[in-house]
N, CA, C and O atoms as a Maestro MAE file, in Angstrom:
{
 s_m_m2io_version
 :::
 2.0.0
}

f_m_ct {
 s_m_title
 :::
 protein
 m_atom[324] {
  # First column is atom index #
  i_m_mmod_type
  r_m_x_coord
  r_m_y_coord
  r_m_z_coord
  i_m_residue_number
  s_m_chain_name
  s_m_pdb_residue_name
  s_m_pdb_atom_name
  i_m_atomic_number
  :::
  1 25 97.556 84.355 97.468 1 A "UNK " " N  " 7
  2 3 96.682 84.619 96.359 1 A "UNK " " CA " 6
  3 2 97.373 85.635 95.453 1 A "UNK " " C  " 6
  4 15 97.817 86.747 95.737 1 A "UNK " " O  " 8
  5 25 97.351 84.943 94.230 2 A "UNK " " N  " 7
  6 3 98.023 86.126 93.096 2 A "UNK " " CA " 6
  7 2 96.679 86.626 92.747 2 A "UNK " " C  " 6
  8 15 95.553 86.137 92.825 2 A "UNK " " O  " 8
  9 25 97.304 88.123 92.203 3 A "UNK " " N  " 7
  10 3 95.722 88.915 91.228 3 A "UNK " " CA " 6
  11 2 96.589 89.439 90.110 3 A "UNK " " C  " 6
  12 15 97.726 89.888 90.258 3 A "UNK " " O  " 8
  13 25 95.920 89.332 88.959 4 A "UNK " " N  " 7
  14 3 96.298 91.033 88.260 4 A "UNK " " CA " 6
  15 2 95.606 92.018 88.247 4 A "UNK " " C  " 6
  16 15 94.425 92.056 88.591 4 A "UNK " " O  " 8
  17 25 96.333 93.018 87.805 5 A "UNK " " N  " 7
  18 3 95.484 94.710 87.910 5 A "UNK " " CA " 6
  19 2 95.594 94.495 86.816 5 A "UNK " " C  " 6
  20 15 96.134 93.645 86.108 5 A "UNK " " O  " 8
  21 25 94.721 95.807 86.647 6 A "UNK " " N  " 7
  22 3 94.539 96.672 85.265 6 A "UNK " " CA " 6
  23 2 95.305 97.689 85.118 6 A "UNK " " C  " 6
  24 15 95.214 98.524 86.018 6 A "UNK " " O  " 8
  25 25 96.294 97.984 83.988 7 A "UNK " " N  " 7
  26 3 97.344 98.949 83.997 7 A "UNK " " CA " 6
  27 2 97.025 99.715 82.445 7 A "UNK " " C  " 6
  28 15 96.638 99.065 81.473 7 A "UNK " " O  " 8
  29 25 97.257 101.175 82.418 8 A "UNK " " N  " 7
  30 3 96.728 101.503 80.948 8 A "UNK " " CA " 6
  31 2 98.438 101.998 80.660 8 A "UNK " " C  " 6
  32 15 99.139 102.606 81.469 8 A "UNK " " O  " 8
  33 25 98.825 101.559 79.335 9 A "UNK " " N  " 7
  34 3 100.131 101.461 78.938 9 A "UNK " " CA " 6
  35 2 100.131 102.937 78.421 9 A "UNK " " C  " 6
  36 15 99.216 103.415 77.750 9 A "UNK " " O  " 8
  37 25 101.496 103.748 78.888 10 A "UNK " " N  " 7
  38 3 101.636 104.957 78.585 10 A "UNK " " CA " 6
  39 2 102.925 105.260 77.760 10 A "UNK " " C  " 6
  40 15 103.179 106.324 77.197 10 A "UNK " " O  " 8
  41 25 103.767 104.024 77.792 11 A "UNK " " N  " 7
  42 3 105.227 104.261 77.209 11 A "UNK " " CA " 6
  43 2 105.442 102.695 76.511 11 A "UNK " " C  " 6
  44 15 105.033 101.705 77.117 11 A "UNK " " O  " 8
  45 25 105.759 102.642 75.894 12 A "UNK " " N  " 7
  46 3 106.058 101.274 74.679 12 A "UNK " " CA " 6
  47 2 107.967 101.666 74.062 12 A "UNK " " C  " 6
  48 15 108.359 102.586 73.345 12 A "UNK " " O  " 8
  49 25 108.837 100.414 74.784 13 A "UNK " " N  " 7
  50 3 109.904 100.461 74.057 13 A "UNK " " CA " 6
  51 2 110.497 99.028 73.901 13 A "UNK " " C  " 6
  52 15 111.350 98.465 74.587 13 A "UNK " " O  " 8
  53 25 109.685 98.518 72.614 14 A "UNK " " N  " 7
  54 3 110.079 97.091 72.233 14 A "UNK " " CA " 6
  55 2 108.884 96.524 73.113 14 A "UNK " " C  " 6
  56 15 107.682 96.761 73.235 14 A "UNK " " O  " 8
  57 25 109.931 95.551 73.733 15 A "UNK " " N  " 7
  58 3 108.692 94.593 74.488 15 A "UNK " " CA " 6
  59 2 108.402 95.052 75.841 15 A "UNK " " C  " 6
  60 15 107.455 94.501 76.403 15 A "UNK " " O  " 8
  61 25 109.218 96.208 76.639 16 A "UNK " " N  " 7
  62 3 109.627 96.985 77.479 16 A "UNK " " CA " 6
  63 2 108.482 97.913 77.732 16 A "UNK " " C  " 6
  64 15 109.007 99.018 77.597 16 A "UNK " " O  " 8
  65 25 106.920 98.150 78.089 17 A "UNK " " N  " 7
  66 3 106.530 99.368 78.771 17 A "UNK " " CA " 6
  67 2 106.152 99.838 79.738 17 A "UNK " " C  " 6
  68 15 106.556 99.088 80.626 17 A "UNK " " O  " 8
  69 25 105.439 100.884 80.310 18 A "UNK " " N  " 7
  70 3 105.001 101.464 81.112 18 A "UNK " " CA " 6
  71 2 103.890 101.590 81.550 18 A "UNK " " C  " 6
  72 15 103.358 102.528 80.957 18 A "UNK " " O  " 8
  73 25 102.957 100.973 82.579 19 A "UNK " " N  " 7
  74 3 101.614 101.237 82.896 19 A "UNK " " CA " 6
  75 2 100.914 101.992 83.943 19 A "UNK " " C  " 6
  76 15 101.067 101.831 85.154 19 A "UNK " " O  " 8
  77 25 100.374 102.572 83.545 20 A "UNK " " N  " 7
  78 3 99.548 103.383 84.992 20 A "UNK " " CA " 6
  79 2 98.655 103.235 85.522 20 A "UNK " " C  " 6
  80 15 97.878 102.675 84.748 20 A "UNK " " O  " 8
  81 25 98.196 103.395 86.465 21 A "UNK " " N  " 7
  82 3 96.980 103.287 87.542 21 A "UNK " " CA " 6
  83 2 97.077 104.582 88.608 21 A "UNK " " C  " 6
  84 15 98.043 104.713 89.359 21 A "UNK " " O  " 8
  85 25 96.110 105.386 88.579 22 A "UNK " " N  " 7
  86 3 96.249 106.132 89.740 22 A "UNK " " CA " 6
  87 2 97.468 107.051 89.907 22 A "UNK " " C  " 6
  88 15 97.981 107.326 90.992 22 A "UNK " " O  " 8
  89 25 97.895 107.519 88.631 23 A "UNK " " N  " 7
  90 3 99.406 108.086 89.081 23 A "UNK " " CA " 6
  91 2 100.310 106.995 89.062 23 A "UNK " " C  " 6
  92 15 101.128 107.336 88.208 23 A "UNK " " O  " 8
  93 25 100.520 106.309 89.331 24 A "UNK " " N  " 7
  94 3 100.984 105.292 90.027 24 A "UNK " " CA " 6
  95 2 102.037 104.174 88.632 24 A "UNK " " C  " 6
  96 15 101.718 103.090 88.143 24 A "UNK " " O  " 8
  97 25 103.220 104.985 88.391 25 A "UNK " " N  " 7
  98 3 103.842 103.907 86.876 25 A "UNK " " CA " 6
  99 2 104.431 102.360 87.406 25 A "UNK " " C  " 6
  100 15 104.424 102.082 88.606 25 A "UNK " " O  " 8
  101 25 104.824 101.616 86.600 26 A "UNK " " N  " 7
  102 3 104.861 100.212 86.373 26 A "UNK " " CA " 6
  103 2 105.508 99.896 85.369 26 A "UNK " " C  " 6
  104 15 105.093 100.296 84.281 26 A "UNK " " O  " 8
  105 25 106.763 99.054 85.434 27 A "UNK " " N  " 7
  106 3 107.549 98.624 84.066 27 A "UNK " " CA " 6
  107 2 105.870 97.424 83.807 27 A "UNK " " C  " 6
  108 15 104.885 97.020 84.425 27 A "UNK " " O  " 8
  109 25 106.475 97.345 82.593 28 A "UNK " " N  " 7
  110 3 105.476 96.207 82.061 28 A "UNK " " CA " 6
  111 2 106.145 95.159 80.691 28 A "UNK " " C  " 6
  112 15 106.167 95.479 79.502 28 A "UNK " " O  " 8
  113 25 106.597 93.991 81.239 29 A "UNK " " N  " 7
  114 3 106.585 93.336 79.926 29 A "UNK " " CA " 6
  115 2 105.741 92.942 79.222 29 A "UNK " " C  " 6
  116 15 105.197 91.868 79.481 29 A "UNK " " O  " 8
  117 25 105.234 93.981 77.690 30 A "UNK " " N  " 7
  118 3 104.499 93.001 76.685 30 A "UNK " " CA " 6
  119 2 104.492 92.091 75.367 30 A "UNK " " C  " 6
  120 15 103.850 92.113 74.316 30 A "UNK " " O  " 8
  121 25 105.623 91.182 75.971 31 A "UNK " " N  " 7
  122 3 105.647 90.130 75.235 31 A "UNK " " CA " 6
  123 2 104.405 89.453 74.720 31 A "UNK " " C  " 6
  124 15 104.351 89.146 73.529 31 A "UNK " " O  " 8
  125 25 103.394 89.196 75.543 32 A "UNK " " N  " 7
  126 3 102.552 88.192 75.326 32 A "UNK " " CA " 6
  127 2 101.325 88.871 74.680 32 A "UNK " " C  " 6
  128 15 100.283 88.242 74.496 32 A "UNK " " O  " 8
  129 25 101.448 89.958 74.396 33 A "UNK " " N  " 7
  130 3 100.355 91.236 73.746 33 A "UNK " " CA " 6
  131 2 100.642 91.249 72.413 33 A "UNK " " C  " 6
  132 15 101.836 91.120 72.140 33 A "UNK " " O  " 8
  133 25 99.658 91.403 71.253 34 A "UNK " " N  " 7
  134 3 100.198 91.314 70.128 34 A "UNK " " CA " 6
  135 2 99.792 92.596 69.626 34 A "UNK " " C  " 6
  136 15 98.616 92.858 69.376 34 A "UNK " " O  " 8
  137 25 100.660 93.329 69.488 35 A "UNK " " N  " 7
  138 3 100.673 94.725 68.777 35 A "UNK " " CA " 6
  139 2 99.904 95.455 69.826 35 A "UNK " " C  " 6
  140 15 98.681 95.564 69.917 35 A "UNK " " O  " 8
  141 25 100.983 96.012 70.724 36 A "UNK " " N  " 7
  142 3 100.202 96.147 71.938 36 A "UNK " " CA " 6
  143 2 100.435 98.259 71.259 36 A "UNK " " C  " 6
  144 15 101.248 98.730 70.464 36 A "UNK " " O  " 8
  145 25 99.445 98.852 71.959 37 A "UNK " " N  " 7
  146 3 99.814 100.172 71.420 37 A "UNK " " CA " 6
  147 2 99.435 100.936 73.078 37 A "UNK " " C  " 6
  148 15 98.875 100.451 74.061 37 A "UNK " " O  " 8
  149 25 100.039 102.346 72.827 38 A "UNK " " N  " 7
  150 3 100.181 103.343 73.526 38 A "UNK " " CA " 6
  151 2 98.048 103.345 73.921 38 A "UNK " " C  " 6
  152 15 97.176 103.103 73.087 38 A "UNK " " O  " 8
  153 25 97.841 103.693 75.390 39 A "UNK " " N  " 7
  154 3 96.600 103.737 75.399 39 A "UNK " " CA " 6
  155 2 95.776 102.168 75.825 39 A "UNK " " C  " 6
  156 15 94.922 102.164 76.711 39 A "UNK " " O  " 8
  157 25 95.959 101.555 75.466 40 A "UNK " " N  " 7
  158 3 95.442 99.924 75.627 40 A "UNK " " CA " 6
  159 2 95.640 99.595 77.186 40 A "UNK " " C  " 6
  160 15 96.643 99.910 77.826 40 A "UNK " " O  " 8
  161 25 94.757 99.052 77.590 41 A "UNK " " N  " 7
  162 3 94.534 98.592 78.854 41 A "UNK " " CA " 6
  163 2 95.263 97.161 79.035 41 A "UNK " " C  " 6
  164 15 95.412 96.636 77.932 41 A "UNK " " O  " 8
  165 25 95.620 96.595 79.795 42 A "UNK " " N  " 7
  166 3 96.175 95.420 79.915 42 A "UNK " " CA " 6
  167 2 95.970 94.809 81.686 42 A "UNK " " C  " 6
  168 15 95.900 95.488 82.710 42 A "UNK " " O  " 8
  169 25 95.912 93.218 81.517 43 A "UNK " " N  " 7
  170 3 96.182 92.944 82.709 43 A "UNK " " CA " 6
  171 2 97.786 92.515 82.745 43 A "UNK " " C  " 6
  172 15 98.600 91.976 81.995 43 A "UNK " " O  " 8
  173 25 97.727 93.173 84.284 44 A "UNK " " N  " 7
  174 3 99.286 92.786 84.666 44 A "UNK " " CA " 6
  175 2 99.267 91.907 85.346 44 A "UNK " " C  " 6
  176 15 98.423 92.003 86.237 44 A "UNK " " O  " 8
  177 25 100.228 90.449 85.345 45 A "UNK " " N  " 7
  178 3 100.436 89.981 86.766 45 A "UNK " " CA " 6
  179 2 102.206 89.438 86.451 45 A "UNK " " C  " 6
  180 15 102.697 88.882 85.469 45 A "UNK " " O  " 8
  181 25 102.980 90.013 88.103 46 A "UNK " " N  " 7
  182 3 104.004 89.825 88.096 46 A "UNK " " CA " 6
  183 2 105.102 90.244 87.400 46 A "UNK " " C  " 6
  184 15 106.274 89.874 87.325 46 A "UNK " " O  " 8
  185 25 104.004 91.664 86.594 47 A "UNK " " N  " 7
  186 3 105.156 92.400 85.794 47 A "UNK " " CA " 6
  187 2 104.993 92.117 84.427 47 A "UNK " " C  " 6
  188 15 105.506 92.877 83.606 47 A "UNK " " O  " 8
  189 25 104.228 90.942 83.995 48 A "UNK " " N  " 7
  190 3 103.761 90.814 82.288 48 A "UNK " " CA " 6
  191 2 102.243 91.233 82.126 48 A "UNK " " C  " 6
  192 15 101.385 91.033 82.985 48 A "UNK " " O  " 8
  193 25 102.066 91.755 81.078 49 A "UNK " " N  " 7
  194 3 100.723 92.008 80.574 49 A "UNK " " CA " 6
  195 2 100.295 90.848 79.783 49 A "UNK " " C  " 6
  196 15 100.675 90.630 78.632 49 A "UNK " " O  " 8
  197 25 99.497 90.125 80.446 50 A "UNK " " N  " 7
  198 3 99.082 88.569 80.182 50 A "UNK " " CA " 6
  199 2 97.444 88.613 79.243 50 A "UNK " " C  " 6
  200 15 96.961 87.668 78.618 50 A "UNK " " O  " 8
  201 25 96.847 90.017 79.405 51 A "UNK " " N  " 7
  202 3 95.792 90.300 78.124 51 A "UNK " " CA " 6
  203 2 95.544 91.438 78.356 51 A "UNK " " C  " 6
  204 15 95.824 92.244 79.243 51 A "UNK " " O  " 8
  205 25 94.735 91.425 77.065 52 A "UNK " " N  " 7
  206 3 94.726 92.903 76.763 52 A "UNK " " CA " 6
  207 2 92.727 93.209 77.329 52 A "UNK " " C  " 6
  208 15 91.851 92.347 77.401 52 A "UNK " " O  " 8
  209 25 92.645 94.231 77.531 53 A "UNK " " N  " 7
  210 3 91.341 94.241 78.095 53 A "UNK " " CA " 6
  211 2 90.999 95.542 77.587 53 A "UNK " " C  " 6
  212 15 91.822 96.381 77.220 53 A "UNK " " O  " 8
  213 25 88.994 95.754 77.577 54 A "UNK " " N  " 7
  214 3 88.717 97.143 77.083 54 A "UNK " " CA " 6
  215 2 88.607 97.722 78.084 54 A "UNK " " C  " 6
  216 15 88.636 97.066 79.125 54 A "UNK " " O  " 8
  217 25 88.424 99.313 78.142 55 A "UNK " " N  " 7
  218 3 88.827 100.424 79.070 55 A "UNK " " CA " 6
  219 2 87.738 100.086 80.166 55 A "UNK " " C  " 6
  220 15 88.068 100.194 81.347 55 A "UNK " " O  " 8
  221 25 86.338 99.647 79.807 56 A "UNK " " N  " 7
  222 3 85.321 99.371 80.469 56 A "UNK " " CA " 6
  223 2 85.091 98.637 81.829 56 A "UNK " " C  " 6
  224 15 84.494 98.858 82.882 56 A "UNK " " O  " 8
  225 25 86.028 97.447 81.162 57 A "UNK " " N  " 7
  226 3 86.527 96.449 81.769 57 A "UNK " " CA " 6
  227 2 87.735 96.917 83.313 57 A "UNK " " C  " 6
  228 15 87.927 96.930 84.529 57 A "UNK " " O  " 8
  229 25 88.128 97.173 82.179 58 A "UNK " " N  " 7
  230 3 89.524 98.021 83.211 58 A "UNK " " CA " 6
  231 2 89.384 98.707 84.300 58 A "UNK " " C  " 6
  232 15 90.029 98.649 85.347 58 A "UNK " " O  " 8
  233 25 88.126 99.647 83.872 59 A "UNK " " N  " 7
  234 3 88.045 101.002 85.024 59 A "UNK " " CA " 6
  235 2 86.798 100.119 86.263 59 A "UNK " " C  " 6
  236 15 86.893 100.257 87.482 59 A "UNK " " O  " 8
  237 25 85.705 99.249 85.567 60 A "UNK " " N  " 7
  238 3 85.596 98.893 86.757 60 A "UNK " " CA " 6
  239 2 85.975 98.119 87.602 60 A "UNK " " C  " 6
  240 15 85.381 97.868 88.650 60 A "UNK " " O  " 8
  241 25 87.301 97.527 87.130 61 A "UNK " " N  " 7
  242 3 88.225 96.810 88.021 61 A "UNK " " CA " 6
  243 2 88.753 97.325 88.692 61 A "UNK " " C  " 6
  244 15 88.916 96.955 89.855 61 A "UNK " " O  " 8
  245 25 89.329 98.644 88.064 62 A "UNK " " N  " 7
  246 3 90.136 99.922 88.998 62 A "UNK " " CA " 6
  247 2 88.788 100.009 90.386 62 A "UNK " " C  " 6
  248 15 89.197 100.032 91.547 62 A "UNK " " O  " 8
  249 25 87.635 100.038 90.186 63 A "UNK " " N  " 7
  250 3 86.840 100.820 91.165 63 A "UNK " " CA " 6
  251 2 86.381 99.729 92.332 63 A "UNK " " C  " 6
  252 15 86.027 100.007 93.478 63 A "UNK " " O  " 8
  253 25 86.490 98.314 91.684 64 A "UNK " " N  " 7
  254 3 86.341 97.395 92.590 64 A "UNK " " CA " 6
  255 2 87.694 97.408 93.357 64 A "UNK " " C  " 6
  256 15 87.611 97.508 94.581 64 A "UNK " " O  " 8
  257 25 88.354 97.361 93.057 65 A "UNK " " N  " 7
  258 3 89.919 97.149 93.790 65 A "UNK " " CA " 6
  259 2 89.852 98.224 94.917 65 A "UNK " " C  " 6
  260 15 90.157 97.984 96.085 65 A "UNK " " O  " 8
  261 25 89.406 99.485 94.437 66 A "UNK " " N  " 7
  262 3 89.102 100.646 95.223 66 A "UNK " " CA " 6
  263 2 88.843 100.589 96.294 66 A "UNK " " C  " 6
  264 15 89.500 100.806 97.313 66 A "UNK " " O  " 8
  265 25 87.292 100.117 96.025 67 A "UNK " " N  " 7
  266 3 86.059 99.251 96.837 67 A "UNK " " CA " 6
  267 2 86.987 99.054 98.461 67 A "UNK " " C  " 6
  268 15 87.039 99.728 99.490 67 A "UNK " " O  " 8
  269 25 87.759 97.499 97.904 68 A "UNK " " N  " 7
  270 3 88.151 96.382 99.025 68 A "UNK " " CA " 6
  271 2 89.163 97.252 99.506 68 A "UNK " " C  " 6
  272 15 89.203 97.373 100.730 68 A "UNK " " O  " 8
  273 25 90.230 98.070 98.642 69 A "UNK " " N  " 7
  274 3 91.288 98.897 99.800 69 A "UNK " " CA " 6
  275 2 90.689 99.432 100.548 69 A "UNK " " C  " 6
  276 15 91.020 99.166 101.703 69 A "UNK " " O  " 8
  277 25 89.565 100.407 100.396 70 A "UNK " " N  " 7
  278 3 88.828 101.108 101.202 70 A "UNK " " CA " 6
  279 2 88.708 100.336 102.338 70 A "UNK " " C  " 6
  280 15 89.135 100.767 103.409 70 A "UNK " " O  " 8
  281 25 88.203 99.290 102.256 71 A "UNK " " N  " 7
  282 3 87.392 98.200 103.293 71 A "UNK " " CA " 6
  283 2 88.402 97.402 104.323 71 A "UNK " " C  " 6
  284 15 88.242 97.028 105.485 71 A "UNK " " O  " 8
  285 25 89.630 97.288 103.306 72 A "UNK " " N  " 7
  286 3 90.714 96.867 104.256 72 A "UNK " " CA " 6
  287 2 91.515 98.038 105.203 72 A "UNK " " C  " 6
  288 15 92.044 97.758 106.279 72 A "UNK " " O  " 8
  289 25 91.502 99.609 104.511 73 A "UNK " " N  " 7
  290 3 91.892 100.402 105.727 73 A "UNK " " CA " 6
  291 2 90.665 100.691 106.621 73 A "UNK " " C  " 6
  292 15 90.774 101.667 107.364 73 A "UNK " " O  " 8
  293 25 89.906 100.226 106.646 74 A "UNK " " N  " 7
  294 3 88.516 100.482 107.499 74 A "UNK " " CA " 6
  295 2 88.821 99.606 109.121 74 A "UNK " " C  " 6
  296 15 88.930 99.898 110.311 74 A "UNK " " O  " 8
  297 25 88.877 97.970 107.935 75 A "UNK " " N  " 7
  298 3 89.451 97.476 109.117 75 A "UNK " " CA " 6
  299 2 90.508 97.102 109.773 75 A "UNK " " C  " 6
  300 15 90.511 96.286 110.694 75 A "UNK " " O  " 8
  301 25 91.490 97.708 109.311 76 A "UNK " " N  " 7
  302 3 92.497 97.983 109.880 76 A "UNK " " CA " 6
  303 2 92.694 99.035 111.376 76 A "UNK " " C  " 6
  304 15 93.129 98.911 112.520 76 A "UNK " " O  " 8
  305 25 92.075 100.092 110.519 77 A "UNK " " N  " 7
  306 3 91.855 101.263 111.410 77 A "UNK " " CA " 6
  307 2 90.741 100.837 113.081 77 A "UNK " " C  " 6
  308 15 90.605 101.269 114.226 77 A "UNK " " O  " 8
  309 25 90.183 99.739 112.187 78 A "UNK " " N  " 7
  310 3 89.218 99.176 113.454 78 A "UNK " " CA " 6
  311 2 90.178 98.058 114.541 78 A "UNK " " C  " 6
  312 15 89.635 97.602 115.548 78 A "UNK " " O  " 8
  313 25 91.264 97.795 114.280 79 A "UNK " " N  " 7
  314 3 91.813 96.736 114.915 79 A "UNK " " CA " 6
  315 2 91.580 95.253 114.879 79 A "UNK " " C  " 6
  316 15 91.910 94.355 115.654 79 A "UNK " " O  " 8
  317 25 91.034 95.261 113.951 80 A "UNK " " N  " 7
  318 3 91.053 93.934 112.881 80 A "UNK " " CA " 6
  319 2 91.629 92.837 112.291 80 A "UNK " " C  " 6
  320 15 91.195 91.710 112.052 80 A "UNK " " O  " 8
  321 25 92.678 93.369 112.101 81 A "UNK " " N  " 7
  322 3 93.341 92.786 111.182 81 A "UNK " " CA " 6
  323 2 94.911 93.260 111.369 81 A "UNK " " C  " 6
  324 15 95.779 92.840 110.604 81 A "UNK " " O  " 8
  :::
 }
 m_bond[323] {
  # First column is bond index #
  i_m_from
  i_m_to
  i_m_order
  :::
  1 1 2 1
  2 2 3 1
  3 3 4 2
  4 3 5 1
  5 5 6 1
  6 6 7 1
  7 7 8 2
  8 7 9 1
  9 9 10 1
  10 10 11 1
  11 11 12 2
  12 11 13 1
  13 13 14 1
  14 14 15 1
  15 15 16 2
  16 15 17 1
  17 17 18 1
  18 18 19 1
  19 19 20 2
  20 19 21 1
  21 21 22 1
  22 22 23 1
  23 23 24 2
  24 23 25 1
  25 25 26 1
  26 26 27 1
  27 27 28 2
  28 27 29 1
  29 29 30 1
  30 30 31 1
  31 31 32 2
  32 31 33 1
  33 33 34 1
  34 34 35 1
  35 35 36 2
  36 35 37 1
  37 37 38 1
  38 38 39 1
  39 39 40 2
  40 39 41 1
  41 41 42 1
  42 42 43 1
  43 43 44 2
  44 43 45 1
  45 45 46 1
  46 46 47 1
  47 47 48 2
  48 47 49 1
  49 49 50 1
  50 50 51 1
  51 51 52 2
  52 51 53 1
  53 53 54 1
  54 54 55 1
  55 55 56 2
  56 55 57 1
  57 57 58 1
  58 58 59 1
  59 59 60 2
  60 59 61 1
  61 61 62 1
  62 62 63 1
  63 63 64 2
  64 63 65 1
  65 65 66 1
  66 66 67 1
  67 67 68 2
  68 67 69 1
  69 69 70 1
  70 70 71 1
  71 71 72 2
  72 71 73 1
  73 73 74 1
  74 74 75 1
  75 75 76 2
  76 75 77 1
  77 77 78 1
  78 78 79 1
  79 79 80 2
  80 79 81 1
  81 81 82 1
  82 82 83 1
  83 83 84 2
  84 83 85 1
  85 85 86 1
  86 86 87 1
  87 87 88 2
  88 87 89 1
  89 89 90 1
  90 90 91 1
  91 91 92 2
  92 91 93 1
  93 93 94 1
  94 94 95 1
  95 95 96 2
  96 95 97 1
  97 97 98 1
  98 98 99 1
  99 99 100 2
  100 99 101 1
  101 101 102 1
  102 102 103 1
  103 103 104 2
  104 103 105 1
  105 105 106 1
  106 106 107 1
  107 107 108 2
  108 107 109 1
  109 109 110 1
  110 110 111 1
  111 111 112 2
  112 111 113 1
  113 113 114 1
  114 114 115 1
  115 115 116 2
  116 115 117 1
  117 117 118 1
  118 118 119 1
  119 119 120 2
  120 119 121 1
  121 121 122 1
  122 122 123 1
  123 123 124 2
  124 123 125 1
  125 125 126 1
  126 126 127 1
  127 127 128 2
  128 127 129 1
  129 129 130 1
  130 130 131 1
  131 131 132 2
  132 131 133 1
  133 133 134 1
  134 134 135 1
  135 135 136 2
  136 135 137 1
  137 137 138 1
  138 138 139 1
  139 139 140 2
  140 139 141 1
  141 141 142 1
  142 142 143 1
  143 143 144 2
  144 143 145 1
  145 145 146 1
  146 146 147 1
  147 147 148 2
  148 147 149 1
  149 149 150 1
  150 150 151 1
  151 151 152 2
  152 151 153 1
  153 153 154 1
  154 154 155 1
  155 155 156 2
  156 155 157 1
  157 157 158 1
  158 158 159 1
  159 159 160 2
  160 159 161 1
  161 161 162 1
  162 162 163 1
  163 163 164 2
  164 163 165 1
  165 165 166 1
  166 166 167 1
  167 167 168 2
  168 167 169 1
  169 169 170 1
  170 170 171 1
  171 171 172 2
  172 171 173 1
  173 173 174 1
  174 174 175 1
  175 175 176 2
  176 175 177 1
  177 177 178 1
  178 178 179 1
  179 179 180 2
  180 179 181 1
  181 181 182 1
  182 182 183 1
  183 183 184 2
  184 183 185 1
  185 185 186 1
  186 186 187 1
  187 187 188 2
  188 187 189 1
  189 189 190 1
  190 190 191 1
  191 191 192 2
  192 191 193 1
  193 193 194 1
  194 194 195 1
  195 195 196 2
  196 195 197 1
  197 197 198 1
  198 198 199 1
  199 199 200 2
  200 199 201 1
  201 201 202 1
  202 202 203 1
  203 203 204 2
  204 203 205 1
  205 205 206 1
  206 206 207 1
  207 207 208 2
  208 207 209 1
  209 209 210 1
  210 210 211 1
  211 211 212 2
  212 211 213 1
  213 213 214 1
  214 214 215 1
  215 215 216 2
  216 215 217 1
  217 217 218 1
  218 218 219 1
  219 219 220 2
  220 219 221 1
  221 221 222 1
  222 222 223 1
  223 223 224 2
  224 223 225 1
  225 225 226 1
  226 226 227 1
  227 227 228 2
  228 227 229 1
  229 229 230 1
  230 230 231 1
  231 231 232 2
  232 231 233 1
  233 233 234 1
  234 234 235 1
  235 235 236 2
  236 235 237 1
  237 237 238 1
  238 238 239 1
  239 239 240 2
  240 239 241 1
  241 241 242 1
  242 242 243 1
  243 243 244 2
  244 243 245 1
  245 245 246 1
  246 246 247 1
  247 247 248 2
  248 247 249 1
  249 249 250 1
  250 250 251 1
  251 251 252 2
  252 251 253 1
  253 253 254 1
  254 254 255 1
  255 255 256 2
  256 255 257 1
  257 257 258 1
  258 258 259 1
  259 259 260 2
  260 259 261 1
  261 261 262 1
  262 262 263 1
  263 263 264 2
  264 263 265 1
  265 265 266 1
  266 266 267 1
  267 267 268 2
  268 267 269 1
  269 269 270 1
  270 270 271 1
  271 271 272 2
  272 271 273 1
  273 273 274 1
  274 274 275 1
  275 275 276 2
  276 275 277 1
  277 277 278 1
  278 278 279 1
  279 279 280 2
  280 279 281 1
  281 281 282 1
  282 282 283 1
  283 283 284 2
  284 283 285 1
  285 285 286 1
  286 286 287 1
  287 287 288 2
  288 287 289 1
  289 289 290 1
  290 290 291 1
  291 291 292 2
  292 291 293 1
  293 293 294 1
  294 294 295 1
  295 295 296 2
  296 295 297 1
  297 297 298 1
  298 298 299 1
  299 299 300 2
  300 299 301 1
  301 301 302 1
  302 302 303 1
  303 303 304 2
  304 303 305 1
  305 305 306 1
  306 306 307 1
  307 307 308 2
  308 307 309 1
  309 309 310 1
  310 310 311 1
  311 311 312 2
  312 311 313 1
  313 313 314 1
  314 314 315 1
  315 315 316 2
  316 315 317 1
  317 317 318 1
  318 318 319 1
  319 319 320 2
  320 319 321 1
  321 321 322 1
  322 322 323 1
  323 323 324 2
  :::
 }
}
């Protein structure tokens, strides 16, 4: 199963930038973004920012994603999985 995240772009050079999550940086190609700017949320998958999304959108994706890591070190920790 592929997913994309939500990455908020912090560095723009050409089609070349940078996204964050959590601390957490990311090259990002945004080719497929049109006039993509510093600040703008984007989905990533596989390293391209394939749309652009509002912050709204974004953060509660960030919190669902949260959610299931949580749930997967839960059961992990339970011997689960």
């Amino acid at each position: 199963m592929c997913l994309a995240v939500p990455l908020k772009i912090i560095e723009i050079n050409g089609n070349d930038a940078v996204g964050a999550r959590d601390g957490i940086r990311r090259p990002v190609r945004v080719d497929f973004i049109k006039d993509p700017k510093i600040g703008d949320y984007v989905m990533v998958h596989a390293g391209f920012a394939i749309e652009r999304v509002d912050a709204e959108e974004a953060l509660l994706s960030q919190q669902l994603a949260a959610e299931v890591e949580k749930e997967m070190a839960a059961i992990r920790a339970g011997g689960y999985l």
